[in-house]
N, C-alpha and C positions, 0 to 999 in steps of 0.2 A: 454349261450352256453352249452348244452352237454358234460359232460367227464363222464370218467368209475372213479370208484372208489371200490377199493375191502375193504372186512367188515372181520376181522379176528378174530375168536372166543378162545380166551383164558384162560385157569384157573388164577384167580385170587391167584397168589402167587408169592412169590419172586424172581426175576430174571425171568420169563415167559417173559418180555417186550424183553429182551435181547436176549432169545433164537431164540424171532421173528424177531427181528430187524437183526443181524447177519448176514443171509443168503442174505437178503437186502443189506446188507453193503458189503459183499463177492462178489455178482452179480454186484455189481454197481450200485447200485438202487437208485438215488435220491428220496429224499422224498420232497414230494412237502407241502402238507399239511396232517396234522394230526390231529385227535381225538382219545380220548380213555375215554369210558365210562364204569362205572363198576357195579357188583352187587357185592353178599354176595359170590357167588360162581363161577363165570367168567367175564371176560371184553368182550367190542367188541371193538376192536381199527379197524379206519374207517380211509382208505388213500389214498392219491392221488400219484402218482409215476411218475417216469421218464419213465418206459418200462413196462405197465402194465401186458405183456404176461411173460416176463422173472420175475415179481415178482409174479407171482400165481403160477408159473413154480417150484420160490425158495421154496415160503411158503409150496407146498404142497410136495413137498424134504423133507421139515423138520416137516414135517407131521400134518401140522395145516388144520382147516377144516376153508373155506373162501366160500362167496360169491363175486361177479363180479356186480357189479350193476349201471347203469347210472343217474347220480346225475345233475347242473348245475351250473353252475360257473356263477359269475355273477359281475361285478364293484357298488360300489357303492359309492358316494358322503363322503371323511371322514373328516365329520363334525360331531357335535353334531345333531342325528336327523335323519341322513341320511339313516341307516339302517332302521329306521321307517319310514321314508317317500320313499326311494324307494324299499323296497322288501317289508316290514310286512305290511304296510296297504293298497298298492294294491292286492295285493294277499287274504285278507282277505275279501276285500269287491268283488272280482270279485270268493270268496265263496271257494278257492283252501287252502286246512292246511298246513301249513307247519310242515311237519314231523321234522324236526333237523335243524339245520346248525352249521358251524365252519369255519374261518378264513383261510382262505389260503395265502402262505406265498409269493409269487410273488402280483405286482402290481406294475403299474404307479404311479407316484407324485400326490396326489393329493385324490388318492382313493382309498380304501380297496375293497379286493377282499373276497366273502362269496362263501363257498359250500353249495347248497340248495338241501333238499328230501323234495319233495311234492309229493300231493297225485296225482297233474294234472299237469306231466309235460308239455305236451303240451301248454294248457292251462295256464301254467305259463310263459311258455317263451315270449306266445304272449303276456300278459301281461308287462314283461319286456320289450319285444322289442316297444311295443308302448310308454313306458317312454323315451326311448333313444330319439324319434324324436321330 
């Protein structure tokens, strides 16, 4: 399935997480899932939210520069294995890369939920969707 997910660009330094988080927490912004990757000189913290309009609304209030971008969500089997046998190596042999993922923190008993960037979403979903049946 398709969700938005905004990519917020940060200087790497002390308290910056907090400045971003804030405004989130101020609005009411549940967070759904997170990421946060970093270099020498900024981070990209990468998120899923409760109101995606009202948190690009907060973020760019408090003057962060962000992208909007549609990512997919996706259940998978949580087992040992599962992640590899249902997302990495179909998607690999039907030639689609997978650009990142990370964990998202809802899910059913039973299975772990991943946010996936690829290079073909399309093409990935169908992928996906032909495992579920």
């Amino acid at each position: 399935m398709r969700i938005k997910q905004v990519s917020v660009f940060a200087g790497n330094e002390a308290g910056r997480l907090v400045d971003m988080l804030t405004p989130l927490a101020r609005s009411k912004i549940d967070i759904l899932a997170l990421s946060v990757a970093d270099s020498a000189d900024f981070g990209i913290v990468r998120l899923v939210v409760s109101n995606m309009d009202k948190a690009v609304k907060a973020l760019h209030e408090a003057g962060f520069t962000l992208r909007v971008n549609d990512v997919l969500s996706y259940q998978v089997p949580d087992v040992p294995g599962g992640l590899l046998k249902a997302v990495v190596e179909p998607l690999a042999e039907a030639g689609i890369n997978l650009e990142y993922f990370y964990a998202f923190i809802q899910s059913e008993a039973g299975k772990a939920t991943v946010v996936l960037k690829v290079s073909d979403p399309d093409g990935a979903e169908a992928v996906l969707e032909r495992l579920k049946k």
